[in-house]
LUMLUM-185417 format. One line per field, with one value per residue (C-alpha): residue number from 1; residue in one letter; x, y, z. Coordinates in Angstrom, 1 decimal. Example, Ala and Ser with C-alpha at 12.3 -4.5 7.8 and 13.67 -1.06 7.14 Angstrom:
BEGIN
i	(1 | 2)
aa	(a | s)
x	(12.3 | 13.7)
y	(-4.5 | -1.1)
z	(7.8 | 7.1)
end
This chain:
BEGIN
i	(1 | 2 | 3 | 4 | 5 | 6 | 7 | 8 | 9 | 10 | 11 | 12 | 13 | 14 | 15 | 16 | 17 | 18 | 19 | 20 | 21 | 22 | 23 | 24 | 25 | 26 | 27 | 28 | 29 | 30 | 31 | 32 | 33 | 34 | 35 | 36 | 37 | 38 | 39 | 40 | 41 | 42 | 43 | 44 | 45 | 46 | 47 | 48 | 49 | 50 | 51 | 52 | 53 | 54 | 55 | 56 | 57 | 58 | 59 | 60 | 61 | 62 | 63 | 64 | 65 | 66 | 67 | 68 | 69 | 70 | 71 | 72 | 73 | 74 | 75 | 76 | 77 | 78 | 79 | 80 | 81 | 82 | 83 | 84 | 85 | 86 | 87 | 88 | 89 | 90 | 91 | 92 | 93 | 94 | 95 | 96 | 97 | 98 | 99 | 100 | 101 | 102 | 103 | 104 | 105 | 106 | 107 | 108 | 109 | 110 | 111 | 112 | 113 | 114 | 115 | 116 | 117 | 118 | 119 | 120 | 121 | 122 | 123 | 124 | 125 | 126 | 127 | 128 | 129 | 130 | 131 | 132 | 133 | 134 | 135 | 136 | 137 | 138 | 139 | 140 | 141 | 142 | 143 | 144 | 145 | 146 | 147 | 148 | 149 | 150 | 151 | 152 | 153 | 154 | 155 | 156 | 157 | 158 | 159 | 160 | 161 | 162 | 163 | 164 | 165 | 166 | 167 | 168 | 169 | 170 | 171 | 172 | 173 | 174 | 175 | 176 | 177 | 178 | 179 | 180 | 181 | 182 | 183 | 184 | 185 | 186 | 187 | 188 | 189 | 190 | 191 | 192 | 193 | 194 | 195 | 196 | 197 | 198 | 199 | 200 | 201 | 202 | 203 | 204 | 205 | 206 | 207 | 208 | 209 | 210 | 211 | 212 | 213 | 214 | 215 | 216 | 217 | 218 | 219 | 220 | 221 | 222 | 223 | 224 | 225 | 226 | 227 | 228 | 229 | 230 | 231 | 232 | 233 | 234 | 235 | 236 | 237 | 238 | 239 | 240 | 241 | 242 | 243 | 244 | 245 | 246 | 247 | 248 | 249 | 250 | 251 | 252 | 253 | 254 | 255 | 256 | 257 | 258 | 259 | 260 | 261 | 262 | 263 | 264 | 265 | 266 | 267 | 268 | 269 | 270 | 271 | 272 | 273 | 274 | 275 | 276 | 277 | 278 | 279 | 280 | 281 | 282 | 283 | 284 | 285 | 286 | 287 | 288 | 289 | 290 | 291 | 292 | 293 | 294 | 295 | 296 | 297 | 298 | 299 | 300 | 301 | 302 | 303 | 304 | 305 | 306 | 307 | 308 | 309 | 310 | 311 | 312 | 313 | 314 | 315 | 316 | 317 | 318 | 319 | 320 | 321 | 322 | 323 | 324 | 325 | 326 | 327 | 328 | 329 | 330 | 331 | 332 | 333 | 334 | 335 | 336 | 337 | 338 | 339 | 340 | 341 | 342 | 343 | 344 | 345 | 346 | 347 | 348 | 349 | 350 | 351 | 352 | 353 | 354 | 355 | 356 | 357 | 358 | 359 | 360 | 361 | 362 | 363 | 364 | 365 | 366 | 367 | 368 | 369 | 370 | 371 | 372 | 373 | 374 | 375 | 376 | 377 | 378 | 379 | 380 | 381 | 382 | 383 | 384 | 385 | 386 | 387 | 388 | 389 | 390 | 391 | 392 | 393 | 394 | 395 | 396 | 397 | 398 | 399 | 400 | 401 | 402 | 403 | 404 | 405 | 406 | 407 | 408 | 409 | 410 | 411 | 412 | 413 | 414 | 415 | 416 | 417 | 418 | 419 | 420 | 421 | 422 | 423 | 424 | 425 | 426 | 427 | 428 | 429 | 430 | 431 | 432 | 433 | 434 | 435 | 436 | 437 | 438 | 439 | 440 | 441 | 442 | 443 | 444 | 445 | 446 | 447 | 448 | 449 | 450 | 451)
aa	(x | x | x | x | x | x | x | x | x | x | x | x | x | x | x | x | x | x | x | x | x | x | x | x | x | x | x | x | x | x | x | x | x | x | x | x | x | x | x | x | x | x | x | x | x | x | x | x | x | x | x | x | x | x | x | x | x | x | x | x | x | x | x | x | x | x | x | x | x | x | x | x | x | x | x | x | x | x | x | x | x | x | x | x | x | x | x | x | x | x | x | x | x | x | x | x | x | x | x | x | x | x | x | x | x | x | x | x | x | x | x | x | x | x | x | x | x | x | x | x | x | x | x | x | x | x | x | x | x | x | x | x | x | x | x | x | x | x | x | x | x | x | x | x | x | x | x | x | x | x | x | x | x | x | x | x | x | x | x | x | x | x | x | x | x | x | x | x | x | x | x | x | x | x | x | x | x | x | x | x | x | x | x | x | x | x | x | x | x | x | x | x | x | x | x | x | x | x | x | x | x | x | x | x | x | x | x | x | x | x | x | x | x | x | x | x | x | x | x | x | x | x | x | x | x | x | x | x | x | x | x | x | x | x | x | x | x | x | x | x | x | x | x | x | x | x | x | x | x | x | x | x | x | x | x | x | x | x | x | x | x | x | x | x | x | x | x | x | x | x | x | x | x | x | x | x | x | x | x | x | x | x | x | x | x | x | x | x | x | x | x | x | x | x | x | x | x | x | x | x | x | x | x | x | x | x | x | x | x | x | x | x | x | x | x | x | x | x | x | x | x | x | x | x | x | x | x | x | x | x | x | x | x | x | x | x | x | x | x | x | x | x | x | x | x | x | x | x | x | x | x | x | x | x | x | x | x | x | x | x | x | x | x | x | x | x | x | x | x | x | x | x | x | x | x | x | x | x | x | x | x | x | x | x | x | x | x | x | x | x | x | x | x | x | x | x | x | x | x | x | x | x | x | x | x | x | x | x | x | x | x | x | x | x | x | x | x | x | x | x | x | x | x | x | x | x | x | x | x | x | x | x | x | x | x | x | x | x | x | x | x | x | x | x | x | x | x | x | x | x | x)
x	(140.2 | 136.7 | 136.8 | 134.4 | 137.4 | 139.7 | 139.3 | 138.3 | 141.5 | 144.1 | 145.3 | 145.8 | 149.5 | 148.4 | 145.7 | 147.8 | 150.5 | 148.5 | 146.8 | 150.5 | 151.1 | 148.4 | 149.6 | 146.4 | 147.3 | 143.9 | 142.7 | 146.3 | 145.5 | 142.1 | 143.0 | 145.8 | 144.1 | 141.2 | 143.7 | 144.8 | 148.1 | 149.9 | 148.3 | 149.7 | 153.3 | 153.2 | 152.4 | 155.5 | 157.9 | 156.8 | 157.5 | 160.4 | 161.8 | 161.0 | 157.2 | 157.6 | 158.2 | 155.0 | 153.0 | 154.5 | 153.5 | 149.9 | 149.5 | 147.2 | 149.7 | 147.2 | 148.0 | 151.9 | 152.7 | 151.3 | 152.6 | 156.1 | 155.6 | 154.9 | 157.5 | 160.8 | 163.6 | 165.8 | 162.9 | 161.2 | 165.2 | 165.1 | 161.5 | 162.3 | 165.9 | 163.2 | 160.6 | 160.9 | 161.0 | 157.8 | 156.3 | 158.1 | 156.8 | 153.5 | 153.4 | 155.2 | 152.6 | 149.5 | 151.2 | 150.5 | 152.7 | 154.1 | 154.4 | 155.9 | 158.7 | 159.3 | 159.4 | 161.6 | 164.7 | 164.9 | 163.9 | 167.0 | 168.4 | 166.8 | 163.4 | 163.7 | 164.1 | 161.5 | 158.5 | 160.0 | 158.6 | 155.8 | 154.4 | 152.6 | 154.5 | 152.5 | 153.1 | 156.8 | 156.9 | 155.2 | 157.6 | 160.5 | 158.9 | 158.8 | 162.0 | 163.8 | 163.3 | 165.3 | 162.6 | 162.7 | 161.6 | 158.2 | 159.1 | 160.0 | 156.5 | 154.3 | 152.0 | 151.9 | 147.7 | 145.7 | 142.7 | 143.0 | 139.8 | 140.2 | 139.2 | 136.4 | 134.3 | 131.0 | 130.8 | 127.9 | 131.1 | 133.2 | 130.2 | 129.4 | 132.9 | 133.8 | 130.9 | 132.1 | 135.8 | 134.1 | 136.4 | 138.9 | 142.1 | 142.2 | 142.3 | 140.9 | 139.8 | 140.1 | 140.9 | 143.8 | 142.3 | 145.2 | 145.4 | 145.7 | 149.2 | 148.7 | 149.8 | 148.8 | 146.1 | 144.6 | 142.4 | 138.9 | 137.2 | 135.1 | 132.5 | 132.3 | 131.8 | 129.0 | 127.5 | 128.0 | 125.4 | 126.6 | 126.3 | 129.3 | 132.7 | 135.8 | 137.5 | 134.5 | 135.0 | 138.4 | 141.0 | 144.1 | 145.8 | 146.6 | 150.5 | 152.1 | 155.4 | 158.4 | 159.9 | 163.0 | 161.3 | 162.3 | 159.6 | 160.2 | 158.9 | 156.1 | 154.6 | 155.3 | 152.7 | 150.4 | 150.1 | 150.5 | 147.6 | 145.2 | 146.1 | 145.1 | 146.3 | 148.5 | 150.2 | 153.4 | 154.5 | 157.9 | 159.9 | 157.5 | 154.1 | 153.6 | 151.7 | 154.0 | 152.0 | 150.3 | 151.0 | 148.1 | 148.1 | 148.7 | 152.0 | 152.6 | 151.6 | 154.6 | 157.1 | 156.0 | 156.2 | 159.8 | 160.7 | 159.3 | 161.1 | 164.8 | 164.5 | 163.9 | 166.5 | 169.3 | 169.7 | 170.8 | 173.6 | 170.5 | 168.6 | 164.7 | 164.6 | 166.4 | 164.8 | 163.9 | 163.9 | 167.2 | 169.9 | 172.1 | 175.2 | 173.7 | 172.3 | 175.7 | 177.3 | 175.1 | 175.5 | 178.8 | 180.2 | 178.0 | 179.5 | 183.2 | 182.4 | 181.2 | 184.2 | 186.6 | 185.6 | 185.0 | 189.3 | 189.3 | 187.2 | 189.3 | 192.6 | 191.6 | 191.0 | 194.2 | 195.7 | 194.7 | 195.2 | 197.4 | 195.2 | 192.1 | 194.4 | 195.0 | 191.1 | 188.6 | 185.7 | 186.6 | 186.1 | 182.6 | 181.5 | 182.4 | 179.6 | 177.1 | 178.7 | 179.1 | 175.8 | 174.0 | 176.4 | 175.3 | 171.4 | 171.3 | 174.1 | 170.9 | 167.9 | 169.7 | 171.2 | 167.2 | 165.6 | 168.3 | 168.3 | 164.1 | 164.3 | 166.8 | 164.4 | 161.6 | 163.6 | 162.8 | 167.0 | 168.8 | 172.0 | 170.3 | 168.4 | 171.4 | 173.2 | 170.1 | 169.9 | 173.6 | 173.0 | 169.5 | 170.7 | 174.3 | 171.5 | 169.6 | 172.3 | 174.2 | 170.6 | 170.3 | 173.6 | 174.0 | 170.3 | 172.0 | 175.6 | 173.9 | 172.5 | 175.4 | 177.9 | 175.4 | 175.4 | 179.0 | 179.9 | 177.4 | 178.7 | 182.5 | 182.7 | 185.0 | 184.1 | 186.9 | 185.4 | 182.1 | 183.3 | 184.9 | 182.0 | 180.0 | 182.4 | 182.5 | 178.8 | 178.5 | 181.3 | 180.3 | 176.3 | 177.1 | 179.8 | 177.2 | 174.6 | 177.3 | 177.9 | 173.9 | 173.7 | 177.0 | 177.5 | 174.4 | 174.7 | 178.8 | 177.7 | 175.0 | 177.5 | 180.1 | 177.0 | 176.3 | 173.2 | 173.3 | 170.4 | 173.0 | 176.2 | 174.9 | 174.9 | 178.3 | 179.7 | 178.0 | 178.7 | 182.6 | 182.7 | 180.5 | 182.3 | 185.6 | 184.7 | 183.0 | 186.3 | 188.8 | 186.7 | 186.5 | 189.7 | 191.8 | 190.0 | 190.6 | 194.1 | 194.3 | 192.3 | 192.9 | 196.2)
y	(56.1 | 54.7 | 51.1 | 50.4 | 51.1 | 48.1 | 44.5 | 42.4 | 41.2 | 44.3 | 46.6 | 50.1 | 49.4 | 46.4 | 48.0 | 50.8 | 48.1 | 46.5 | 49.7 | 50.2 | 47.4 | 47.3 | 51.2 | 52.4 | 55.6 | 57.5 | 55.3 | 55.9 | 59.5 | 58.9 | 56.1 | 58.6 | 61.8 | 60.4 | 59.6 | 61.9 | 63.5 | 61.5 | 58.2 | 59.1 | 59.7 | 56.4 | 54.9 | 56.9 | 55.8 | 52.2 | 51.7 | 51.3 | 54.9 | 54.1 | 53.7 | 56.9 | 59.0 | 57.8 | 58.3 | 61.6 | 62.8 | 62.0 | 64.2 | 66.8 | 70.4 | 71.9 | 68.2 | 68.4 | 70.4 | 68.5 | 65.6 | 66.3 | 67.7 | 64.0 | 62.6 | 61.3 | 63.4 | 61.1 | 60.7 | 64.5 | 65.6 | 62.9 | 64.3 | 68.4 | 67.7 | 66.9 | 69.5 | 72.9 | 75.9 | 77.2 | 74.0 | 73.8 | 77.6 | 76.7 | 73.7 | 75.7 | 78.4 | 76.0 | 75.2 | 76.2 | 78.5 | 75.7 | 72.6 | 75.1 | 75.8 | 71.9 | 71.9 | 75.5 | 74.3 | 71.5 | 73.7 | 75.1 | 78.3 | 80.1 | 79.0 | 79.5 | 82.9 | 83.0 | 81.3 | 84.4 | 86.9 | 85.9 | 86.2 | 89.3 | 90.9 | 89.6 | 85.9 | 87.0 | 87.7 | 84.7 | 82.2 | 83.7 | 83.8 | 79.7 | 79.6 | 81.2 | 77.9 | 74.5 | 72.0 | 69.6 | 72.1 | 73.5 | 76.7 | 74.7 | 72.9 | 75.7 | 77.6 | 81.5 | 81.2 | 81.7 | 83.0 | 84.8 | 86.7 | 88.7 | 87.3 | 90.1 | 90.0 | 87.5 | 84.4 | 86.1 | 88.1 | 86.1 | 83.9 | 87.6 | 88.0 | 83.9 | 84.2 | 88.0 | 86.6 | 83.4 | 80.7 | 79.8 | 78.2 | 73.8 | 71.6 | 74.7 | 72.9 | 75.6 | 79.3 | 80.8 | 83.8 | 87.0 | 90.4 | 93.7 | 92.8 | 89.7 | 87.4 | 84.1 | 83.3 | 80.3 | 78.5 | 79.0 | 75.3 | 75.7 | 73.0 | 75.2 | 78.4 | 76.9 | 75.3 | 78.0 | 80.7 | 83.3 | 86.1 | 84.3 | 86.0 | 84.3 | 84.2 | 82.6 | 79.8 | 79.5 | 76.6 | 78.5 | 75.0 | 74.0 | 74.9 | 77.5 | 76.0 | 77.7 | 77.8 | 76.1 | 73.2 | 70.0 | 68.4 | 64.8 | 67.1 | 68.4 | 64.8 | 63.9 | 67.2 | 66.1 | 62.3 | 63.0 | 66.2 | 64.2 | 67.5 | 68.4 | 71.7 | 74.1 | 77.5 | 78.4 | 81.4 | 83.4 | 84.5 | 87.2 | 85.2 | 86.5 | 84.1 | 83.7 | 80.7 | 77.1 | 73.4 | 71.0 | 67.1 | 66.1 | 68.1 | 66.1 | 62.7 | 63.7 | 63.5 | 61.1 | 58.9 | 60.0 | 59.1 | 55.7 | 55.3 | 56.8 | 53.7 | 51.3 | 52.6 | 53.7 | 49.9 | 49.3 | 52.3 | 54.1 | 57.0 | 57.3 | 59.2 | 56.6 | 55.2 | 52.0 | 51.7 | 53.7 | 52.2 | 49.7 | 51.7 | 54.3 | 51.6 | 49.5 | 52.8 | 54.1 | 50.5 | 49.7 | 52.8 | 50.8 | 47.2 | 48.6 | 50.1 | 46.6 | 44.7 | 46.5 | 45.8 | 42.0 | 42.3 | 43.5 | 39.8 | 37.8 | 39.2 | 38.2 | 35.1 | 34.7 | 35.2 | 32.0 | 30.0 | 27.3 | 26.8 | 26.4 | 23.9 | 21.5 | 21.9 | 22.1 | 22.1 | 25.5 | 26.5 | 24.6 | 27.0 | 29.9 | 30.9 | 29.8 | 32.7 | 35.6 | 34.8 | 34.8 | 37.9 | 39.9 | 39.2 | 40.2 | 43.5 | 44.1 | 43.6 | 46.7 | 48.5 | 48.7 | 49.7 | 52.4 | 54.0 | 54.2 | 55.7 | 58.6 | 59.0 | 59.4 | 61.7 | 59.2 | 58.6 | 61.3 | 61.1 | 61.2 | 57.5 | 56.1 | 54.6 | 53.2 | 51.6 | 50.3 | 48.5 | 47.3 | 45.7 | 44.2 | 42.2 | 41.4 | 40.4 | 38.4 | 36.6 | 35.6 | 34.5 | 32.1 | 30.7 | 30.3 | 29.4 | 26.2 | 25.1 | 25.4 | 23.9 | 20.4 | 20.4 | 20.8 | 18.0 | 15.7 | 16.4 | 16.1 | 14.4 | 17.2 | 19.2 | 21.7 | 22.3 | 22.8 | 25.2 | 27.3 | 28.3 | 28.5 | 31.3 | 32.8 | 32.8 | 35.0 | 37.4 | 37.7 | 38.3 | 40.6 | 42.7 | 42.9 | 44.2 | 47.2 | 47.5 | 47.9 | 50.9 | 52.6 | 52.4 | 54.3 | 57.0 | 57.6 | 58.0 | 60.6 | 62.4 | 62.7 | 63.8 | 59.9 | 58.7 | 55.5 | 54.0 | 54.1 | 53.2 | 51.4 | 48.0 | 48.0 | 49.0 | 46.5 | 43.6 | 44.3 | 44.6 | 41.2 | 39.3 | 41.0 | 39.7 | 36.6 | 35.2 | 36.0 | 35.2 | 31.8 | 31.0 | 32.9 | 30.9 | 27.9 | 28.5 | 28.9 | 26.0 | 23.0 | 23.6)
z	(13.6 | 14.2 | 15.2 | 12.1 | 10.0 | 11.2 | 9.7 | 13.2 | 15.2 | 13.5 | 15.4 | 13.9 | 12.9 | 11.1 | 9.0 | 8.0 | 7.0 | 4.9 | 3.3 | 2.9 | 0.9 | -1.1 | -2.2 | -0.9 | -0.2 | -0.1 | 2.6 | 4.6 | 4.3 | 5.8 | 8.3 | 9.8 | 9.7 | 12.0 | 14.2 | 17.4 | 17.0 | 19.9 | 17.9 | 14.8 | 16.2 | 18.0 | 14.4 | 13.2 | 15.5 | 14.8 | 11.3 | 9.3 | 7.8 | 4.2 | 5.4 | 7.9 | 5.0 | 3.1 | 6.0 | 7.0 | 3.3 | 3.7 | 7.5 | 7.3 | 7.5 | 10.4 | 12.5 | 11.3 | 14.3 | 17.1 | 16.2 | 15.8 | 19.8 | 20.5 | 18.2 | 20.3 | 19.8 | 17.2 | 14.9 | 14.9 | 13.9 | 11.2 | 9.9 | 10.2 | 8.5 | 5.2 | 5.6 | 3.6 | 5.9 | 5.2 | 6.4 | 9.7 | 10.1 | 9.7 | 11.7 | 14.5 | 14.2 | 15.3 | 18.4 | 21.6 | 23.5 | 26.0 | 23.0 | 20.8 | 23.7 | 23.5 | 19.7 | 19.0 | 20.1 | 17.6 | 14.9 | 12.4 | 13.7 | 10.2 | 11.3 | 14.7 | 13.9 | 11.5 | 13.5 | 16.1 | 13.7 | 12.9 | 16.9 | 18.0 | 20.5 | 23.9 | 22.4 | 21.8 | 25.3 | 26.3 | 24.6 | 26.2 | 29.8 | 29.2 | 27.5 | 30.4 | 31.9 | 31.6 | 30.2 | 32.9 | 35.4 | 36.3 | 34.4 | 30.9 | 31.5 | 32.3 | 29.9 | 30.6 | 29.3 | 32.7 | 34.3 | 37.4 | 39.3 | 42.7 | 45.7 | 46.5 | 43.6 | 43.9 | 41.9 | 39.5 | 38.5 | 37.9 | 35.4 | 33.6 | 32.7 | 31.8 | 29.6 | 27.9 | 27.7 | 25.6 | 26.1 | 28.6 | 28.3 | 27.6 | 30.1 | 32.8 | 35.7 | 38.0 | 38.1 | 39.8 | 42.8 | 42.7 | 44.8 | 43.5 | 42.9 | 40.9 | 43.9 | 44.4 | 46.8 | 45.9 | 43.1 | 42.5 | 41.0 | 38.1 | 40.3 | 43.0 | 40.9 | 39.5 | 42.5 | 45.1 | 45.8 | 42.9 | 45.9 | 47.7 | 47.0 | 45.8 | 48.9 | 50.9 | 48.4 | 47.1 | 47.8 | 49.8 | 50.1 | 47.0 | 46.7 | 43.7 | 42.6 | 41.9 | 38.3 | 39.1 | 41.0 | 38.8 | 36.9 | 38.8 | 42.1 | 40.2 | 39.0 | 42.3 | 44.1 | 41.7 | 42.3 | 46.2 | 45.8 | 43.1 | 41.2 | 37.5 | 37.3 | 39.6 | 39.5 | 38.8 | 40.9 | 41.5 | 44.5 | 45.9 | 44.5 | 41.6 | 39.2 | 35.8 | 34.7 | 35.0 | 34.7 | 33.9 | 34.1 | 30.6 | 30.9 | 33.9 | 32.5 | 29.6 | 32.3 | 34.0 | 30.6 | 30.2 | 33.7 | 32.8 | 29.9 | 30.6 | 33.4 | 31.1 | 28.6 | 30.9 | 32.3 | 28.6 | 28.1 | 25.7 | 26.1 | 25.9 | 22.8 | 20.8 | 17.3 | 17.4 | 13.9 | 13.4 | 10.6 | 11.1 | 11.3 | 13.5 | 16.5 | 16.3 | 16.7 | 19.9 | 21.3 | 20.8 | 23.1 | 25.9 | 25.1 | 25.0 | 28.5 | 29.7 | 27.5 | 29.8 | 33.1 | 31.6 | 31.2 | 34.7 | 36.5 | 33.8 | 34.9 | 38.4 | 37.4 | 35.5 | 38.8 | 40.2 | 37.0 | 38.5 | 41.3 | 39.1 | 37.1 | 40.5 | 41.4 | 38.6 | 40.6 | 41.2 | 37.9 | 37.8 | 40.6 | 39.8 | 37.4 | 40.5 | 43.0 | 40.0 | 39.1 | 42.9 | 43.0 | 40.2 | 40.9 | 44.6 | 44.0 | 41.0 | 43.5 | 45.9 | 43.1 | 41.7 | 45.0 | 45.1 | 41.9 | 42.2 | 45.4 | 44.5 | 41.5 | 43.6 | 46.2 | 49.3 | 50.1 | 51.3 | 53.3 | 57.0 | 56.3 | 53.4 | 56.2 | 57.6 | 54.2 | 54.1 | 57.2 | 56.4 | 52.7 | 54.5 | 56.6 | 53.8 | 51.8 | 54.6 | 55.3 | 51.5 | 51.3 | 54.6 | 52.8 | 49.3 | 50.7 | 52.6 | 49.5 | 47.6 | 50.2 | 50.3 | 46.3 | 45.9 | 48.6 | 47.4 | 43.9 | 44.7 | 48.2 | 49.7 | 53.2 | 52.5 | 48.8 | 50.5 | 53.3 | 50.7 | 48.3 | 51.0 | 52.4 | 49.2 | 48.7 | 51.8 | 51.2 | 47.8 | 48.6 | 51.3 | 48.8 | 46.1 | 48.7 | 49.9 | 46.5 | 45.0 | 47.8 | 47.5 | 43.8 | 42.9 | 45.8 | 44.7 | 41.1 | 42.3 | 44.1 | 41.2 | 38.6 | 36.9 | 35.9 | 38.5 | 36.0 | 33.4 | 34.7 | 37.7 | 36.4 | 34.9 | 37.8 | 40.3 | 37.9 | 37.6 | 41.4 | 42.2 | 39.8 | 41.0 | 45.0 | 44.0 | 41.8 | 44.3 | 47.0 | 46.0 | 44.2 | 46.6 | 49.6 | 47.3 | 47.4 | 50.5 | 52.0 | 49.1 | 48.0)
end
């Protein structure tokens, strides 16, 4: 949408709301169709579903399919549950070969079938090459369209027969240089070809170091070679070589999106495709799994408490501080538990330098807490006038900073090993354990020392 088009100070949500309102649905139409695809999802995903549908009505059928690629998962299910089959066959069918991989598997099994059929053979083939794959591996996000030249042919050769072949594949910044036997040497950039003395062969002025990646190589590894190697496209080979296909940036900004966002989302029990603007029933629903979780290891710190109910009875002060240890607790165990679960996403801990860890965030955590402990010892006997009072939340300030430092590092590396998303159940975990240590710590030391 052209910039002309916006009152001054609206963003692009806001006008269409208020073309919306004002049941101006010829300039919706026009407003939404200027938009790019990935624009007009992210409008879709922010309004409300009676609005979604309107606005879902009035997008052009040849931009249908695009955008449902960049729809989130929740909300492109909601909108292909109302289209009529020969729509979603249609929209499938302007697709390209790796977006339509992403979008087939969501389609109903009839149509799946269908869009199937109405491929040419070598397409056919194509699909299934990427479909072979999981999707978050370099196989599920490669496209099988390439252009490959042999290393002993002269650049004038290689421009005679880009110029006969008429276009080349989006987003081509480079072409991939094969033997005989369609084995990967290297890439050819499309600077260089044009640059170069055209008498120069291929080899003489191919790239051999750029990398092929395997198909089974996640897609975190793959956004990671590309941000290390300023990368914007690479190939994707097999076990002997072979090339089967390639992965450009824009597939790789996707992913790294997603990783962005299942961060976010996990530390809150959801996943990254959830609707924001889902029904009431259906988000208590999702969120009230999470909560029960967390409800029952809340039982678990109360009944610990309950334990030492008679002695927070003879010494209320107690139960003033409390709160201040669960709470240095649960922040410190969250400050390790956060450097943890972003370094196993990025693939930087393994087990050789964990225990380094361990006994890097124990210091840490020990540091922080003698620095916190002091400061809550002097407040508490200034507050209450008692030395012992003091001596024991400062004790229990360092266990419980130290335990909540053990725990940020173990917690996430246990739940890796057993299969867990640490991002998701991470936080439960650490909180129940801090506010486990930090109770007894203090009320059992409490009993001990003023009773």
């Amino acid at each position: 949408m052209n910039a002309e088009h916006e009152p001054t100070g609206m963003t692009r949500l806001e006008t269409l709301r208020q073309a919306l309102g004002q049941g101006a649905g010829r300039q919706v139409h026009r407003l939404v169709n200027s938009m790019h695809p990935a624009e007009i999802a992210s409008l879709l995903e922010s309004l409300p579903p009676a609005q979604r549908d309107v606005v879902w009505d009035l997008v052009d059928s040849e931009l249908e399919g695009e955008v449902l690629v960049e729809l989130n998962e929740e909300v492109r299910a909601d909108l292909i549950r109302d289209m009529e089959t020969e729509d979603l066959v249609a929209a499938a069918g302007n697709l390209e070969l790796d977006d339509l991989a992403d979008l087939l598997g969501d389609l109903p099994e009839h149509v799946h079938q269908q869009v199937l059929r109405s491929m040419d053979s070598r397409d056919r083939e194509r699909l299934h090459a990427v479909l072979a794959y999981e999707p978050d591996t370099a196989g599920g996000l490669m496209n099988t369209d390439t252009v490959s030249v042999r290393p002993d042919v002269t650049l004038e050769t290689v421009l005679r027969y880009l110029r006969m072949r008429g276009d080349v594949p989006e987003n081509t910044d480079s072409l991939f240089v094969v033997n005989r036997h369609d084995r990967y040497l290297g890439t050819l950039d499309l600077a260089r070809l044009l640059t170069e003395d055209p008498e120069r062969t291929v080899g003489e002025v191919m790239d051999a170091e750029v990398p092929g990646i395997t198909p089974e190589t996640p897609a975190t590894q793959v956004a990671s070679l590309f941000e290390d190697r300023d990368l914007l496209s690479a190939a994707v080979v097999d076990a002997t070589g072979g090339l089967l296909g390639r992965i450009t940036v824009d597939d790789v900004v996707d992913v790294i999106r997603d990783e962005a966002e299942h961060s976010v989302m996990s530390m809150a029990g959801l996943t990254d495709e959830v609707d924001m603007f889902a029904g009431v029933t259906q988000s208590a629903r999702r969120r009230g799994l999470w909560l029960g979780v967390n409800l029952a290891t809340a039982f678990i710190a109360a009944r610990v408490v309950g334990l030492f109910e008679a002695t927070i009875e003879e010494i209320v002060a107690l139960a003033v501080l409390m709160p201040i240890v669960a709470s240095m607790g649960g922040v410190a165990g969250t400050q390790s538990l956060t450097l943890m679960v972003r370094g196993l996403a990025l693939g930087q801990i393994e087990r050789s330098n964990a225990r380094w860890l361990l006994k890097k965030e124990v210091a840490v955590g020990l540091l922080l807490g003698l620095g916190a402990a002091i400061i809550v010892a002097t407040a508490a006997y200034l507050w209450f006038g008692n030395w012992r009072l003091a001596g024991v939340i400062f004790a229990a300030m360092v266990i419980n900073l130290c335990a909540a430092a053990l725990a940020g590092v173990l917690v996430p590396l246990a739940l890796r090993r057993f299969g867990v998303d640490p991002a998701v159940a991470g936080g439960v975990v650490l909180t129940t354990v801090t506010d486990v240590v930090g109770f007894s710590s203090l009320l059992g030391l409490g009993t001990l020392v003023l009773m």
